[in-house]
OpenMM code with the backbone's topology and positions (N, CA, C; nanometers):
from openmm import Vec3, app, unit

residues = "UNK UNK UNK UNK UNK UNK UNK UNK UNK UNK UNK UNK UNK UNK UNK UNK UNK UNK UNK UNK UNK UNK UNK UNK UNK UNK UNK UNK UNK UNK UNK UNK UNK UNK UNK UNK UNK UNK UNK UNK UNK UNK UNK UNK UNK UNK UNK UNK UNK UNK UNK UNK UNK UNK UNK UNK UNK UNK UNK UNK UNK UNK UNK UNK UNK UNK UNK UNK UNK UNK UNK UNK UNK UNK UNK UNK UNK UNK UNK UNK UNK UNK UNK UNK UNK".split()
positions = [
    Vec3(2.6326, 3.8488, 1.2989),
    Vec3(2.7488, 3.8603, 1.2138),
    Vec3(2.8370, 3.7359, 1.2248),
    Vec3(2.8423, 3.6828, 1.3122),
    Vec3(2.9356, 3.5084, 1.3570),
    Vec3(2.8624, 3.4822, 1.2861),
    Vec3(2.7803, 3.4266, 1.2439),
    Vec3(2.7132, 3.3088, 1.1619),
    Vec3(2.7432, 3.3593, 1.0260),
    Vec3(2.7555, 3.4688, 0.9648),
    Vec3(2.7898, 3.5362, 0.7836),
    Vec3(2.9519, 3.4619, 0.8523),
    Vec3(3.0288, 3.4867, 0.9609),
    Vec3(3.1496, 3.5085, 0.9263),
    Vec3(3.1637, 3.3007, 0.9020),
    Vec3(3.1137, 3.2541, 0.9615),
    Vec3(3.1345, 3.1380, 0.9669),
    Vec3(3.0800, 3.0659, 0.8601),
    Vec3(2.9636, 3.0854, 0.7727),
    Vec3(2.9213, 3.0692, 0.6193),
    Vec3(3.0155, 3.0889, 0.5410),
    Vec3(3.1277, 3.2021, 0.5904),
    Vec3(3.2035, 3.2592, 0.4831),
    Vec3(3.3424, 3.1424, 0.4943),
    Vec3(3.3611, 3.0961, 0.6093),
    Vec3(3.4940, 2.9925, 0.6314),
    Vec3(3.4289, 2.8304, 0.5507),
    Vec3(3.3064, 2.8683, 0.5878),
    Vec3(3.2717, 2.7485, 0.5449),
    Vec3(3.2560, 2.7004, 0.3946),
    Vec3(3.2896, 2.8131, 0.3247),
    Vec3(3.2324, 2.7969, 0.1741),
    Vec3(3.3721, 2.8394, 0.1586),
    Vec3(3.4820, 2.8520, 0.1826),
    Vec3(3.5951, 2.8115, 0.1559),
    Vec3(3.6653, 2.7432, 0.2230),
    Vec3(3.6048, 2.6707, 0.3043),
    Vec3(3.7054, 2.5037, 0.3386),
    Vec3(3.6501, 2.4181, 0.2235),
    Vec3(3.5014, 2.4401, 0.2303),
    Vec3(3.4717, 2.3578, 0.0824),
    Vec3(3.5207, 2.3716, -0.0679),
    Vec3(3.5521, 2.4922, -0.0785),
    Vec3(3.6213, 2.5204, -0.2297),
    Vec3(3.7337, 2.5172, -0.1715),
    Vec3(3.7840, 2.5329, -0.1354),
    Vec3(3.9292, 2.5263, -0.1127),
    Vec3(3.9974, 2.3283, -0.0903),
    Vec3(3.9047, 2.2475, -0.0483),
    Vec3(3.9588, 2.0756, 0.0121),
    Vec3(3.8878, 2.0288, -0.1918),
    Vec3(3.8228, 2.1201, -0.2299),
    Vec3(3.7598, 2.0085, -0.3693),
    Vec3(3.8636, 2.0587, -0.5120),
    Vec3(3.9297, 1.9639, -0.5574),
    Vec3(3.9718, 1.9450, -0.6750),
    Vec3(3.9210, 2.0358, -0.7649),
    Vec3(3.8047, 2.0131, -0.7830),
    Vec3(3.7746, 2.0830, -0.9102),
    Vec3(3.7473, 2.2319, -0.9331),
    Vec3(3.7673, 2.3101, -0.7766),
    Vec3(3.7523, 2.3872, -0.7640),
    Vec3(3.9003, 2.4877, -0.7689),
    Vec3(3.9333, 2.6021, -0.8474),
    Vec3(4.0357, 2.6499, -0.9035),
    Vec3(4.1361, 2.6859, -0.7935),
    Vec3(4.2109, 2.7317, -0.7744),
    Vec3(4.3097, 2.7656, -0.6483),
    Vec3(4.2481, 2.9481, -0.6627),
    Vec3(4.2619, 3.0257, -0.7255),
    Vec3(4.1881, 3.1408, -0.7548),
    Vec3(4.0644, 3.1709, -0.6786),
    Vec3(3.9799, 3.0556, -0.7356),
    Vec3(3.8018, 3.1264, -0.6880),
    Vec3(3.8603, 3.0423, -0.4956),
    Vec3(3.8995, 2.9470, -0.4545),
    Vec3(3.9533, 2.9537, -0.3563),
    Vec3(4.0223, 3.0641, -0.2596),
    Vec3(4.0812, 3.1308, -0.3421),
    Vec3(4.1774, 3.2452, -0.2668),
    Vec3(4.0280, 3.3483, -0.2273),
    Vec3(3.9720, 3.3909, -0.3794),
    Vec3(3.8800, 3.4922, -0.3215),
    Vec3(3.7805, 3.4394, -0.2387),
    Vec3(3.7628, 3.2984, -0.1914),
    Vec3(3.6713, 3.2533, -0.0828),
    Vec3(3.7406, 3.3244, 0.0637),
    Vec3(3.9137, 3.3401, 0.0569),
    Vec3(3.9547, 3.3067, 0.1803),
    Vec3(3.9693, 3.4697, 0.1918),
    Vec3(3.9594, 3.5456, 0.1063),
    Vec3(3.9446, 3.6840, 0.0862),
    Vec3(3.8311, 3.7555, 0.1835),
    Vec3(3.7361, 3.7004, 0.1255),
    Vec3(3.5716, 3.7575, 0.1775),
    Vec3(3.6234, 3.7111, 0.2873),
    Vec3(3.6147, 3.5992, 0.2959),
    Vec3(3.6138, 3.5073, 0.4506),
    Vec3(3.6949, 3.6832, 0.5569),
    Vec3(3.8214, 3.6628, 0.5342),
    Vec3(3.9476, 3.8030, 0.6061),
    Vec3(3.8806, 3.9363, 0.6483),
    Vec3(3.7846, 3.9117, 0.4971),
    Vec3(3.7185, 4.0556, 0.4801),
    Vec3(3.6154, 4.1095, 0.5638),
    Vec3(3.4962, 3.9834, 0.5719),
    Vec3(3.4389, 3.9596, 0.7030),
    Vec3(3.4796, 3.9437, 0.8464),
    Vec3(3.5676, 3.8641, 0.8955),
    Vec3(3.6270, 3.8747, 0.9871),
    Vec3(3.6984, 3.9982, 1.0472),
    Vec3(3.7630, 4.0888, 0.9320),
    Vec3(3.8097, 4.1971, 0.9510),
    Vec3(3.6815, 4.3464, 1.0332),
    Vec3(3.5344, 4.2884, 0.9946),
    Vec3(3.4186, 4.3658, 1.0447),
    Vec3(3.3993, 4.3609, 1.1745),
    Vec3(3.4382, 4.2737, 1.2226),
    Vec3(3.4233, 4.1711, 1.3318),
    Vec3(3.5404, 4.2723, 1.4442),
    Vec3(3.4833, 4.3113, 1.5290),
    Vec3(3.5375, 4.3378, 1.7092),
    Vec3(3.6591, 4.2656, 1.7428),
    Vec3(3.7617, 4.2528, 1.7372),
    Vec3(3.8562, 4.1704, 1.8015),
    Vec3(3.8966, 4.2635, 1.9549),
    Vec3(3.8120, 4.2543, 2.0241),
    Vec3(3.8566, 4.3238, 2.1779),
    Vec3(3.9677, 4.2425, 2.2818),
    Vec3(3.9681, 4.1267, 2.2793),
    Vec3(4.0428, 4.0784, 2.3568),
    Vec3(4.1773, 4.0203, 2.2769),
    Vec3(4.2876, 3.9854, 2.3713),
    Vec3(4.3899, 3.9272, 2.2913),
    Vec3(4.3721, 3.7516, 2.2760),
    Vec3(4.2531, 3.6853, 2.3424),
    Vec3(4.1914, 3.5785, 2.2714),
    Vec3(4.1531, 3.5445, 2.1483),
    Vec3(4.0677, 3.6989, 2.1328),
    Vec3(3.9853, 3.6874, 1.9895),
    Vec3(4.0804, 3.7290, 1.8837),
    Vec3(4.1947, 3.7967, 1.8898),
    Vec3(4.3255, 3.8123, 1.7805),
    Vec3(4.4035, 3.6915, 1.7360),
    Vec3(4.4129, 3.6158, 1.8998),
    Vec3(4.4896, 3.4480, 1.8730),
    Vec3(4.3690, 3.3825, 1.7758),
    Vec3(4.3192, 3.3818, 1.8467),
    Vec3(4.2244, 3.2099, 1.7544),
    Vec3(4.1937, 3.3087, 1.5531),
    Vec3(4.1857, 3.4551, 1.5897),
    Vec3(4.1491, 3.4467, 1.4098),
    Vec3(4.3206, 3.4614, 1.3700),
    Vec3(4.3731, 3.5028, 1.4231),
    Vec3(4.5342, 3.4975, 1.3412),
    Vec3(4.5616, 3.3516, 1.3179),
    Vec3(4.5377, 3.2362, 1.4649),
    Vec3(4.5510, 3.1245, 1.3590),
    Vec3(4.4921, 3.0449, 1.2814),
    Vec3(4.3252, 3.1264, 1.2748),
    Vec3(4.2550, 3.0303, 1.1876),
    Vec3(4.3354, 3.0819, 1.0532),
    Vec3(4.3660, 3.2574, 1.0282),
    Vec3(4.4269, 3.2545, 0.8893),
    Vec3(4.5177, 3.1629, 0.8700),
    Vec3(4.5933, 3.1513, 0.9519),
    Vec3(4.7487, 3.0961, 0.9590),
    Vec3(4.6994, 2.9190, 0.8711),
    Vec3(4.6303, 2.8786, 0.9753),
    Vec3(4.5607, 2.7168, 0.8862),
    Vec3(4.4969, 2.7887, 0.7506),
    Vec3(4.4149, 2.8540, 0.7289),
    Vec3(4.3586, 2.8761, 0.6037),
    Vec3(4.4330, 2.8904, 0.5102),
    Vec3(4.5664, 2.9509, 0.5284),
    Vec3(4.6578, 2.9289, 0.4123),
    Vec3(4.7413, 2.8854, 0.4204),
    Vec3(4.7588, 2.8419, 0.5238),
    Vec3(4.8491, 2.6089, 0.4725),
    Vec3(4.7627, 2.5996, 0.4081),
    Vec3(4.6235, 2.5347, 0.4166),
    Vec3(4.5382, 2.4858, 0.3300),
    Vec3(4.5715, 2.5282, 0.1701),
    Vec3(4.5496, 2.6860, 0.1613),
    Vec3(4.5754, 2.7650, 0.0581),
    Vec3(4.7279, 2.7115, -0.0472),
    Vec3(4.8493, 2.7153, 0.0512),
    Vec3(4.9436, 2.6412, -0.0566),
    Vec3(4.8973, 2.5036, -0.0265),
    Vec3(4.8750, 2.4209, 0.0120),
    Vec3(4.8503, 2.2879, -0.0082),
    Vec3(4.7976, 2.2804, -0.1168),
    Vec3(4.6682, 2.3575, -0.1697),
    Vec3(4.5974, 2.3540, -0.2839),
    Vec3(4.6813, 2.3879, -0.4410),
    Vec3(4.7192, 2.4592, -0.3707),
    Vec3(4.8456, 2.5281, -0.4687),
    Vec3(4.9550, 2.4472, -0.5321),
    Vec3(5.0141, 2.3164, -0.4358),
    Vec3(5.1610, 2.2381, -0.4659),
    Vec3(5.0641, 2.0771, -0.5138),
    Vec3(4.9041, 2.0613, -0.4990),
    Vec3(4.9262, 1.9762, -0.5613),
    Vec3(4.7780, 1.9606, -0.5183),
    Vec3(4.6716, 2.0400, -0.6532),
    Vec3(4.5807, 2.0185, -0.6114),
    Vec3(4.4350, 1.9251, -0.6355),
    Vec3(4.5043, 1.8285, -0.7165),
    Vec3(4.4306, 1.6842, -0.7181),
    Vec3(4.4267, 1.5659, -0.5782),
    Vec3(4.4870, 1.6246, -0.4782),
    Vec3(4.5072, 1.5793, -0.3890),
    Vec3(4.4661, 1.6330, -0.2486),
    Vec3(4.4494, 1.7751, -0.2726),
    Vec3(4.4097, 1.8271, -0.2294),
    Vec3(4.2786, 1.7591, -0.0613),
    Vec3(4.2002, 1.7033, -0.1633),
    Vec3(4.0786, 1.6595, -0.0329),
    Vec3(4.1495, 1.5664, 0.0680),
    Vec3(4.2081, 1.5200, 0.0425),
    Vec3(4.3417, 1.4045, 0.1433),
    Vec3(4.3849, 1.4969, 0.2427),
    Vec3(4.4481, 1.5545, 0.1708),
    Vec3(4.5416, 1.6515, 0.2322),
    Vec3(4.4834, 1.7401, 0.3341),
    Vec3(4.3439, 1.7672, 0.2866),
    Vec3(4.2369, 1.8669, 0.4082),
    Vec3(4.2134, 1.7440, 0.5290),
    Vec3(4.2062, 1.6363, 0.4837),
    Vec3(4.1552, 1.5368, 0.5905),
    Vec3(4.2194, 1.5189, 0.6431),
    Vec3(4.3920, 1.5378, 0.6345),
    Vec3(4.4780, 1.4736, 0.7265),
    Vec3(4.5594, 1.6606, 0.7875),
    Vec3(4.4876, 1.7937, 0.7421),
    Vec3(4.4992, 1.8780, 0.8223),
    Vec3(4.4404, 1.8846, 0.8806),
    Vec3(4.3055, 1.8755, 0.9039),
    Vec3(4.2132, 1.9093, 0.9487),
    Vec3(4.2378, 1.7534, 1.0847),
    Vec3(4.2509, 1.6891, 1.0379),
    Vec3(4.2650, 1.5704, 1.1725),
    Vec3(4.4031, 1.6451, 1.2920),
    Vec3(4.5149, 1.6926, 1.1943),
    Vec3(4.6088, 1.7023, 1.2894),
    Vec3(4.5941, 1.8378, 1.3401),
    Vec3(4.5351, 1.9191, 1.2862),
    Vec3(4.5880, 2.0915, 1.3330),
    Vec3(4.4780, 2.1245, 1.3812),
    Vec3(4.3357, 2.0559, 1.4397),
    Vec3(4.2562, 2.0714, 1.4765),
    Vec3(4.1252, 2.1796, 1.3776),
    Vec3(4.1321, 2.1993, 1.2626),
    Vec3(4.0471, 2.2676, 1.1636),
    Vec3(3.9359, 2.2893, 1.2116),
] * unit.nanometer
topology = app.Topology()
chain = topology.addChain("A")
for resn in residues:
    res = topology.addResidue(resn, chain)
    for name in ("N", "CA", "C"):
        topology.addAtom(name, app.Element.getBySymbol(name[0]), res)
């Protein structure tokens, strides 16, 4: 199930950092992505930190795409450098 959940982040960091891809079909990437994760065991208070803040980055990303999203792929490169993505 880690590997669906991680296909699923992964196919919306990619629609989500590319221009041409809508802010919409983005959201429902980051949807499934929640939705999957939500299947997923969170037993320890480790495994609650790291997915609360992967959402938390996934939607910075999410308005980033949102306030200006021809720019968007920049903008993933210089989150993803600073917030550790």
């Amino acid at each position: 199930m880690k590997d669906e959940i991680l296909e699923y982040k992964r196919v919306f960091l990619e629609n989500a950092s590319d221009p041409q891809v809508s802010w919409r079909m983005a959201y429902m990437n980051f949807c499934d992505y929640c939705e999957m994760a939500r299947a997923e065991p969170m037993n320890t208070d480790e495994d609650r930190m790291k997915l609360a803040a992967d959402i938390r980055k996934c939607s910075e990303l999410l308005v980033s795409k949102a306030i200006d999203p021809k720019n968007i792929a920049m903008s993933f490169v210089l989150w993803k450098d600073n917030l550790g993505g």
